[in-house]
KOLLO-692082 format. One record per residue: residue in one letter; z, x, y of N, C-alpha, C in turn. Coordinates in steps of 0.1 Angstrom, whole numbers, plus 5000, padded with zeros to 4 digits. Last residue first. Layout:
% residues N
AZXYZXYZXY...
% end
This chain:
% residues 593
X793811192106793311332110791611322121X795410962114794711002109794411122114X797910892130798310902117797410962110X797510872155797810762149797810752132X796011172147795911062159796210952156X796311522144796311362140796311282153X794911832139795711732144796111612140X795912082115794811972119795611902127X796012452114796812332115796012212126X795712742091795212602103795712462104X797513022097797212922091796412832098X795013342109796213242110796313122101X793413582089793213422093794713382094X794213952096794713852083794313652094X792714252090793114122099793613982090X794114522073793514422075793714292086X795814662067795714692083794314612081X797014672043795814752045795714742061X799714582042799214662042798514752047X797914292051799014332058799314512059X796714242026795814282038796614382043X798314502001798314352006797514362018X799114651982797614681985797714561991X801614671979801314771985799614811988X802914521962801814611954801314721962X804914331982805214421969804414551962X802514101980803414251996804214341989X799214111967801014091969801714221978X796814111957797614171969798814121974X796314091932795913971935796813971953X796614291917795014281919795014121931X799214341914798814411916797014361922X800614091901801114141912800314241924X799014071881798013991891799314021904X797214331862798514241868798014181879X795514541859795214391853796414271854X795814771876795414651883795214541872X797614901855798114811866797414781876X795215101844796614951837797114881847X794715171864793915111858794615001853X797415321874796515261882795715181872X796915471849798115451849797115341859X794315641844794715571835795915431834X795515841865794115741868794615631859X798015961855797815871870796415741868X796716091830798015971837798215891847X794216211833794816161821796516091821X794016341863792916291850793516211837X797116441866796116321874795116291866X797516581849798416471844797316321856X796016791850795616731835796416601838X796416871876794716821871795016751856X798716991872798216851883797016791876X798217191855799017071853799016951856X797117351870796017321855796917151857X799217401886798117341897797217271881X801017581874801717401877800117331884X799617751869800217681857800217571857X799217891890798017891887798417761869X802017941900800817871907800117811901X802818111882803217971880802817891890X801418331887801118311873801618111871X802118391910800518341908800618281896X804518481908804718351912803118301911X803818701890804918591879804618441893X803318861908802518821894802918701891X805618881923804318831932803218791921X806819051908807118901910806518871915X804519271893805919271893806119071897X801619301917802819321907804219221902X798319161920799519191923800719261912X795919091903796219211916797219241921X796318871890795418961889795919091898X797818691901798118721894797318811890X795818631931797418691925797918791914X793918521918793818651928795118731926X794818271911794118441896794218541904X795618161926796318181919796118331908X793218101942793918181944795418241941X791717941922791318101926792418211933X793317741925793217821909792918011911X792917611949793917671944793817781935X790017581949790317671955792317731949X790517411927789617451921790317621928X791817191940792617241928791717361925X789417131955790917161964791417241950X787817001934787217101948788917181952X789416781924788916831917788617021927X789716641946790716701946790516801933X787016561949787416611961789016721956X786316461925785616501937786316601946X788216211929788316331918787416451920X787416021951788916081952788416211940X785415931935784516011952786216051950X786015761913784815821913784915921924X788215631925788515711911787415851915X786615411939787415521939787915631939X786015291919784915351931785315471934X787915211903787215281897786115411911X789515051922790115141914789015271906X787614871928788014961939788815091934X787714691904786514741914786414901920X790614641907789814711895788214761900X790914501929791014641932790814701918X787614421947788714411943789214491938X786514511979786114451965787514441960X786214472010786214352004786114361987X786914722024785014712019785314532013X789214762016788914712028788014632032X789114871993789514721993789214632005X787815121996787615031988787814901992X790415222010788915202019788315122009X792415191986792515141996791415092009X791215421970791115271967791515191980X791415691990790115581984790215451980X794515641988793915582000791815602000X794915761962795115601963794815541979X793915961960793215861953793615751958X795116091980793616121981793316031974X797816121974797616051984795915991987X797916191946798316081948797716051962X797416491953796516431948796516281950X799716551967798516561976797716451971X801416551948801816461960800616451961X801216811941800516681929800616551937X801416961954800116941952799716861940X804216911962802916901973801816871965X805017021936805616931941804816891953X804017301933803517171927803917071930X806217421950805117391955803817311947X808217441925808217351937807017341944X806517661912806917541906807217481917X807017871930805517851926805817701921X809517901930809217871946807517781938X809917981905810417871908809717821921X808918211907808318171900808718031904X810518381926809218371934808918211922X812918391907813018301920812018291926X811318381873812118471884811818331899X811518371838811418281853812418341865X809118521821810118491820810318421838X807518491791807518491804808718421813X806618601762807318681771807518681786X805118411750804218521756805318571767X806818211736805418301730805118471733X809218151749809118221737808218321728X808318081773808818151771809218231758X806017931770805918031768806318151768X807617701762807017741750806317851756X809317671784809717691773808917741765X806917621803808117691805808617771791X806017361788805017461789806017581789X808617191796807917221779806917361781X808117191826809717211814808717251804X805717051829806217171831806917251822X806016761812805216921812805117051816X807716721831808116751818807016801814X806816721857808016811857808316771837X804916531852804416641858805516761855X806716311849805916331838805416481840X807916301875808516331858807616351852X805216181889806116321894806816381879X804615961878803116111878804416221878X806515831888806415831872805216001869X805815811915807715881907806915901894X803815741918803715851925805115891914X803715471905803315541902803115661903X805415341927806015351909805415491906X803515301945804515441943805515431932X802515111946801715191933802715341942X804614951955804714931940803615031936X804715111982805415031977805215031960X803715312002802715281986803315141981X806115412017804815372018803815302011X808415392000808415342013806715292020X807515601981807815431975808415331987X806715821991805615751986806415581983X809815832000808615802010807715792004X811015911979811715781987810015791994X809416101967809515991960809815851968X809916351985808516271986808516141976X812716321984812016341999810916291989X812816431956813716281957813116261974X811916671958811216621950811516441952X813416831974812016831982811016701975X815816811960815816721974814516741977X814417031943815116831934815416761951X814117221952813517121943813417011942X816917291958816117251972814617211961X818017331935818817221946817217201955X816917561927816517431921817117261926X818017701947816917711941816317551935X820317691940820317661955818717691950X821017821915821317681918820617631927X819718061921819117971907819517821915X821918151939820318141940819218081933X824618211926824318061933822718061939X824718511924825018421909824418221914X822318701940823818581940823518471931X820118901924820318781934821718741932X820219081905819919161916820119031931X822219101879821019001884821219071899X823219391861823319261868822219221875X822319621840822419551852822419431854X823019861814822819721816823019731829X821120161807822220141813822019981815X820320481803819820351799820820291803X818720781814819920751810819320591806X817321131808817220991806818520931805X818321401808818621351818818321161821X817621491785819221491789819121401801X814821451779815921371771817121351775X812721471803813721541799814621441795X809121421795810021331802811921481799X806021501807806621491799808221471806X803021301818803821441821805121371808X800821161807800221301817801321351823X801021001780801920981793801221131797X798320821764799220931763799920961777X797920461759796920591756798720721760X797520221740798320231756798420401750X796620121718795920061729796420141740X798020221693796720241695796420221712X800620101698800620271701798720311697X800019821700800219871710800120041710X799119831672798119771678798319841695X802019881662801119941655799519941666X803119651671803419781674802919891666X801619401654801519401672802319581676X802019461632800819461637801119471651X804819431631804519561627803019601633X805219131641805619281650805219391644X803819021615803119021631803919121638X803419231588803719181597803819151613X801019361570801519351578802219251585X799519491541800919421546801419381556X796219531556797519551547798619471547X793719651576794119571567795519611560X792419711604793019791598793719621592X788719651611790219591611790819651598X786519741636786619691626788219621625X783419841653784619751654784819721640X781820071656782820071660784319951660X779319951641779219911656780719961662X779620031612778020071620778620041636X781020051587781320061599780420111610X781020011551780520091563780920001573X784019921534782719891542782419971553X786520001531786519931527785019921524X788320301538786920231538786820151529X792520301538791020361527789820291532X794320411561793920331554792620381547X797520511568796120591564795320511553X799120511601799220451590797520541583X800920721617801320571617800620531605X802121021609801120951603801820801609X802321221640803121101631802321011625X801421371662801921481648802421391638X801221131679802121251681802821361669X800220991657801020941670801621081674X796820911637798321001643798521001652X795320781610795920731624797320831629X793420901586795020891595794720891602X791420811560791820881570793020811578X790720881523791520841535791120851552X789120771492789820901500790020811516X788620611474790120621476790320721486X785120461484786220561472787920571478X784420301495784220231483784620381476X783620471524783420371518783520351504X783220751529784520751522784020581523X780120811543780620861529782220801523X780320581561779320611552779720691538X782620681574782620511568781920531555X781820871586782920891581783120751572X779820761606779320841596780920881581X781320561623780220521609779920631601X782520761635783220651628782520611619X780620841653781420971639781920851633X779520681662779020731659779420811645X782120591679781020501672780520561658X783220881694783620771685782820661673X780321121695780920991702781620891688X779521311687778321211691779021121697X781221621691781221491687779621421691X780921871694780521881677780421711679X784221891711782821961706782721911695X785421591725785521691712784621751711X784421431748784521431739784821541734X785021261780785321421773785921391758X782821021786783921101783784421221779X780320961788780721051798782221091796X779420851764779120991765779721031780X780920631745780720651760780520821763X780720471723779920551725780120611736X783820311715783020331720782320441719X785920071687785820241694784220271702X788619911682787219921687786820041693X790119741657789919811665789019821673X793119471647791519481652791419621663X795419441624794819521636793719581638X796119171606795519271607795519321618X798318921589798019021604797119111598X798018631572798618731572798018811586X795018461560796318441567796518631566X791318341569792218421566793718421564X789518301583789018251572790618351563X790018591602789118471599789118451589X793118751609792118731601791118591600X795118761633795418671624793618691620X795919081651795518941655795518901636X796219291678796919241668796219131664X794319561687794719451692795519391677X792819761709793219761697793919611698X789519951723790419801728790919821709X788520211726788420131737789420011737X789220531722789720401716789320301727X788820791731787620731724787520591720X791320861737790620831744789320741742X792120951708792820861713791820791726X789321061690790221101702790820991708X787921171661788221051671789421091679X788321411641787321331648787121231656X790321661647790521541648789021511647X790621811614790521851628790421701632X792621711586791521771589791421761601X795721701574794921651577793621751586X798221701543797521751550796121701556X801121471547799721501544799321621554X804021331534803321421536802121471537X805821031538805021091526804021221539X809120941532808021001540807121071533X811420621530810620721523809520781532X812620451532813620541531812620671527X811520211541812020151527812620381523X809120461555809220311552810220311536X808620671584809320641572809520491573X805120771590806720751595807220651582X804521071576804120961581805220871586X804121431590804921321578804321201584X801721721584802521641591803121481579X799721961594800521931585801021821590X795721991604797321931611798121921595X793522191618794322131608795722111609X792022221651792822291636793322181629X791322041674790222141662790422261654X793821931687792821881682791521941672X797022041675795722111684794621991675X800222031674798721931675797821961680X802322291660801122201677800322161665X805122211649803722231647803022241652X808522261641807422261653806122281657X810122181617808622241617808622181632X813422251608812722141616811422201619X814522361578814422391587813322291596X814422401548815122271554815322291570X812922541537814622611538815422541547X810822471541811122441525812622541530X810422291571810222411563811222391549X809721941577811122031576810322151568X809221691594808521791588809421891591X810721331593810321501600810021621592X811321101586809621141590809621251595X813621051574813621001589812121041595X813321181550813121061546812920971559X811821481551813121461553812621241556X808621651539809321551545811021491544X807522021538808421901533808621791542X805722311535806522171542806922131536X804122501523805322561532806022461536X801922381512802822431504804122411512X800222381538800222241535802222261523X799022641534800022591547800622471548X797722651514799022771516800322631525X795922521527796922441511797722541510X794722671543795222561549796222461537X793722861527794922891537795422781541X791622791509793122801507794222831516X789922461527790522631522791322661520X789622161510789922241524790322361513X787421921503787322051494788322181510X787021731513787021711505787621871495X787321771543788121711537788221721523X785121921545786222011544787821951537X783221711546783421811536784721901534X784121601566783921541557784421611547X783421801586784821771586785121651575X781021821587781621951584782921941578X779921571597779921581583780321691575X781021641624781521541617781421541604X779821991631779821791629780721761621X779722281647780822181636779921981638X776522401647777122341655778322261642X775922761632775622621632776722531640X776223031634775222961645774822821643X777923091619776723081611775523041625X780423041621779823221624778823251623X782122811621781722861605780922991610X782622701644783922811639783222831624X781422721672780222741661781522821646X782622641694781822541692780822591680X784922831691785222731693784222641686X783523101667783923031680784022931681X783723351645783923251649783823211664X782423611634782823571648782523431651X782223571605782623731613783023681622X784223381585783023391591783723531598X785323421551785823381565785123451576X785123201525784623321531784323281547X786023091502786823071515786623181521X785322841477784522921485786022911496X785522611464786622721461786222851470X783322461461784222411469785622501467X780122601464781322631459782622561465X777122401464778422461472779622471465X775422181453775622341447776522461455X775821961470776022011454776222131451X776921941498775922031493776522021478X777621631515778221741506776821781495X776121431523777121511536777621641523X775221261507773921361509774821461520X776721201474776621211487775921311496X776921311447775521181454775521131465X779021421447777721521444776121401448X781021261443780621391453778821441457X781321001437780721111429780421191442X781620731449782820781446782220991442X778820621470779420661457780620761458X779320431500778920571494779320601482X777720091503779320191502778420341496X777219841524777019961520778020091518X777719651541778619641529778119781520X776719631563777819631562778519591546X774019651558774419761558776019731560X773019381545773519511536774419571542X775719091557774919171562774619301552X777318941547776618911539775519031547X779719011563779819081552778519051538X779119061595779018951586778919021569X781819291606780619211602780619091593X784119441611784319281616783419271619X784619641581784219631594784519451598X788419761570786819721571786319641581X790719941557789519901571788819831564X793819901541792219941541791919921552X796520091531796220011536794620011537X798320221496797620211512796820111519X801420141488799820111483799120111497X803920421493803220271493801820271493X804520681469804320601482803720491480X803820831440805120781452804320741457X802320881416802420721421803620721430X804321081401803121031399803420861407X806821301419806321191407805321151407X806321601430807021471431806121361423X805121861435806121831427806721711424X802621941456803921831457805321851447X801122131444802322151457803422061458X799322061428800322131423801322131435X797221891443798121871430799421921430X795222001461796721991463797321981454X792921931454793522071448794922061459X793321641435792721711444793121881443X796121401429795221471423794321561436X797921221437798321361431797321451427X798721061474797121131460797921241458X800621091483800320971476799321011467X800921371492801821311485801721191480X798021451504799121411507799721341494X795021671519795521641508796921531511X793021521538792821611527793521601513X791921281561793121291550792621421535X791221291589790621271577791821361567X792321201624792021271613791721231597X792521061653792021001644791621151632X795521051676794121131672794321071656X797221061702796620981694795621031691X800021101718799221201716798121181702X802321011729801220861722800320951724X805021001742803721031748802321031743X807420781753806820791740805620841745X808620561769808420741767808020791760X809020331761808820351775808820501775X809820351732808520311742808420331753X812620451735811320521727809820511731X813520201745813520401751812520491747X813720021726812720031741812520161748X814920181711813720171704812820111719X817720181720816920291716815420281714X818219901722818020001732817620151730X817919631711818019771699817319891717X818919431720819319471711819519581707X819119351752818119411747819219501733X818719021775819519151769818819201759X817019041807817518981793817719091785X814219261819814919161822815719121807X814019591822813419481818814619361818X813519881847813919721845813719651837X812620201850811720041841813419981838X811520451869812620361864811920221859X810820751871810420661868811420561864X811221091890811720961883810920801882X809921241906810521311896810621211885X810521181939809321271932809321281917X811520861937811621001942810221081938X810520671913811620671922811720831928X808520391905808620561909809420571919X808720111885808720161897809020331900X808419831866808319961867808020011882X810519531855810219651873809719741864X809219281835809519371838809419451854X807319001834807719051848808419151845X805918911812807318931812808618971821X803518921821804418721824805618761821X801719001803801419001818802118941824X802019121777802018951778801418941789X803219381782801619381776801319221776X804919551801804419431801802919371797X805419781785806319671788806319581790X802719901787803719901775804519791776X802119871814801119831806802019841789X804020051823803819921828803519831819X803120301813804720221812804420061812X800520341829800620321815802320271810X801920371854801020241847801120211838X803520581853804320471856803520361853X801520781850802720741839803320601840X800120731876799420731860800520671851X802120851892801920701892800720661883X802521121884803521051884802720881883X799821171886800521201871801621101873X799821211914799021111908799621111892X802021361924801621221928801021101917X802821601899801621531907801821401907X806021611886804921611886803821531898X808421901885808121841896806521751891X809321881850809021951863808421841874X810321701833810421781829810521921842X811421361850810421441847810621581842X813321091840813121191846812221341842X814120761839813120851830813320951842X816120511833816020611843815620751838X816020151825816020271818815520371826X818119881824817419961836817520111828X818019541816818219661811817219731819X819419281830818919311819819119421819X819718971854819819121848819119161841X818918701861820118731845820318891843X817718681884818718521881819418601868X816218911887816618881898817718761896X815018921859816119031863816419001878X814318601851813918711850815018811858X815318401822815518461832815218581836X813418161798814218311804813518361810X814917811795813517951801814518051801X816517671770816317691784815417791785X816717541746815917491758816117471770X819117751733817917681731817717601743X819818091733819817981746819017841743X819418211715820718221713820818091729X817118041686817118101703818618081709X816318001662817418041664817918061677X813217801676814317901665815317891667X811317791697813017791701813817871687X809017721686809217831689810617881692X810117441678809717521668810017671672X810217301704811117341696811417441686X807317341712808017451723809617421714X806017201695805717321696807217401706X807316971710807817031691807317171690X806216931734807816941731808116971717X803316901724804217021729805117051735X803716651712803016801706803916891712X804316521735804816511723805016641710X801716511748803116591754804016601742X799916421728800216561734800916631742X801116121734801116211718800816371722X800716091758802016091757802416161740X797916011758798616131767800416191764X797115871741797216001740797616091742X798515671754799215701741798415811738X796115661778798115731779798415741764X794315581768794215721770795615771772X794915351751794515441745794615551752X794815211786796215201771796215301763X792515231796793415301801794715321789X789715271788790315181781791915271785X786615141813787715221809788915151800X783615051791784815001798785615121795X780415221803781615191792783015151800X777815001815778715101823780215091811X774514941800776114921805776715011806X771615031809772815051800774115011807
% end
């Protein structure tokens, strides 16, 4: 079989239509952007915002540098925004974020926010008027917003994921028919792990039922509240409720307020434990538009579960099982704060599903974050948190002198590939821009996306592409060169080449990569950010050598400047350090040769 002709022309107008791409992607993202097409700066070149947390009491070493993770992991959930978190003294936590910051309350909030996360079953609340709550509310038929749903992330042609529990009480096998649901006879000797007195163990399906039908003391206690429109649970003489959140009592509590409004529920003991939560996430629907928030909850029996539990998974499906395909509820709660209380869509057999609704992408993505980033292990003192802007931690001239010593490291290997290479150092300059506008663009567009922002290590990482895209050049084009030596020609030679040079730098870029992940993986703070633009600019090399350079070279041996060794092309014997035949010069003798 014939060897396919390379068709170099076609592969650059490719190459040049997906840079193209993504110079409009990285416009698009730009928007409104109060800087358009420039990167953002990380807190060593622009400042930002330094928020100074202080501990309630003296906390453990380890508490302290727990908190300071989980911070981390808030702030820098992209991995590229390079925020400082850092433990300051015994007592203090301080978070840096770079670039100016709008709404500074609401970073405050996050970065301390103790995200006391527990999964409850919805009894009674102000959106349902019916039940034996009814009468408590007093408030209109049909308040609150249209709730949100689950359902699972099965193949929905699968039965059991679409198996629903009848709406009818009584055809559910978790609730006893012939059970008095007005019954409120109050065991002799409760305990923790047996609170019905009966010697039976609480389950999950306890907490079903109870949902369905709760005791009068607990709709006593549901009576005594109110919601204030800011989401706080106010006693009916307009007084601020301080409730504990105890995971195996009944919780009163408000949801947080939307469009001016809080709706009130009474909720059942927890059956899912913040901890229980393995992975939450924001994401775009299959086959789909608009946001949802993808959950996932684990079996992991070595955790410290809840008496009575089998484990997240477990209770999740059983809770699915019966409230599937009826209107009753369960709540997601933030610290005593209904985030949101969607309805079973579809059983839920494997822990993974997706909270459905209105959502918008920030509402999904801060909804997804106060699931994923678990509870702070010490508490913070309000008086003493302060928040405060800072300046760039480097001399206003370090950017410049920065990108000064770029641009001379980058005009140094141009003059000297085009002193050496002569005409296929055209090619070394043109790889180089081309390489630096993909950069640029990438820069941009993830500056916008994925919160990454450009600190002085990051730039150092970017110059040092400047070597390793040099490197490449040097490795292919002194293959073709042994090539030519060999006597072929240099389309020939160009290919041979091609073949044993990509090889090799393919191998080299590989070791790069690795130790770019190492970095970025294991390191913090700016030592992240410069792996991160290691491991960027090195993909870079490889895509612009595979799909510019080679392609480039190809095109330019069908010139006869170039194939036919001209002193100019830089592939001439002379050049090559080939031996070159003197002229020959015939004698004569009387005129004849």
């Amino acid at each position: 079989m014939a060897a396919r002709r390379p068709r170099p022309g076609r592969t650059l107008v490719i190459f040049f239509l997906g840079l193209a791409v993504i110079y409009g992607l990285a416009g698009i993202a730009q928007g409104s952007s109060e800087t358009p097409w420039k990167p953002a700066l990380g807190l060593d070149l622009q400042g930002g915002t330094r928020i100074t947390l202080t501990a309630e009491k003296a906390p453990s070493k380890e508490n302290l540098e727990e908190a300071r993770r989980i911070i981390d992991q808030r702030v820098n959930g992209s991995g590229v925004a390079e925020a400082a978190v850092t433990t300051q003294g015994g007592r203090n936590i301080v978070v840096e974020v770079p670039g100016k910051t709008t709404n500074r309350a609401q970073l405050e909030e996050t970065v301390k926010r103790q995200a006391q996360l527990r999964f409850r079953l919805v009894a009674c609340s102000d959106r349902n008027q019916g039940g034996p709550c009814a009468a408590s509310t007093g408030l209109p038929e049909g308040l609150g917003r249209a709730p949100l749903s689950l359902a699972a992330e099965t193949d929905p042609t699968d039965p059991a994921a679409t198996d629903t529990a009848s709406a009818d009480p009584s055809a559910d096998p978790t609730v006893d028919p012939s059970a008095d649901p007005n019954a409120t006879e109050t065991p002799a000797e409760p305990t923790e792990e047996d609170p019905g007195g009966d010697g039976k163990k609480w389950t999950v399906q306890d907490d079903i039922a109870w949902s369905r039908a709760p005791d009068a003391a607990a709709i006593a206690e549901f009576n005594k509240y109110t919601c204030d429109t800011k989401g706080v649970l106010l006693t009916l003489e307009g007084e601020p409720a301080d409730l504990p959140d105890v995971w195996d009592e009944p919780l009163v509590a408000c949801s947080q307020p939307e469009d001016g409004q809080s709706l009130k529920y009474l909720l059942g003991r927890s059956v899912v434990e913040g901890t229980e939560l393995d992975d939450a996430s924001a994401q775009t629907p299959q086959n789909g538009v608009g946001w949802v928030v993808a959950i996932e909850m684990g079996n992991d029996k070595n955790k410290a579960l809840p008496k009575g539990s089998d484990g997240a998974s477990s209770d999740f499906e059983a809770v699915s099982r019966a409230f599937a395909g009826t209107d009753e509820q369960f709540a997601v709660v933030l610290d005593s704060l209904v985030l949101t209380d969607p309805v079973m869509n579809s059983v839920i057999t494997d822990g993974r599903s997706q909270i459905e609704g209105n959502f918008s992408e920030q509402s999904a993505l801060d909804l997804a974050n106060s699931l994923k980033f678990g509870a702070l292990p010490i508490l913070f003192d309000d008086e003493q948190t302060s928040v405060e802007e800072i300046g760039p931690s480097l001399a206003g001239n370090q950017l410049q002198a920065g990108i000064l010593a770029g641009a001379i490291g980058l005009a140094l290997v141009m003059l000297y590939c085009l002193f050496y290479y002569r005409g296929l150092g055209l090619v070394v300059v043109s790889s180089l821009f081309v390489a630096a506008g993909v950069t640029y663009a990438l820069v941009l567009l993830l500056s916008e996306t994925a919160g990454f922002t450009l600190t002085l290590p990051g730039i150092a990482g970017l110059i040092i592409a400047v070597g390793i895209t040099a490197d490449s050049f040097v490795i292919f084009f002194e293959r073709i060169r042994d090539e030519m030596r060999e006597g072929k020609s240099m389309r020939v030679a160009v290919e041979t080449g091609w073949a044993r040079a990509r090889v090799t730098r393919v191998a080299a870029n590989t070791v790069q990569l690795l130790s770019a992940f190492v970095l970025y993986v294991f390191a913090t703070g700016a030592v992240k950010g410069f792996g991160f633009a290691l491991g960027l600019t090195t993909l870079i090399d490889l895509a612009v050598l595979f799909w510019f350079t080679k392609p480039l070279v190809s095109w330019l041996a069908q010139f006869k400047l170039f194939n036919s060794g001209h002193k100019l092309s830089g592939l001439s014997k002379e050049t090559l350090g080939m031996d070159v035949a003197p002229d020959r010069k015939v004698a004569t003798v009387g005129g004849k040769a």
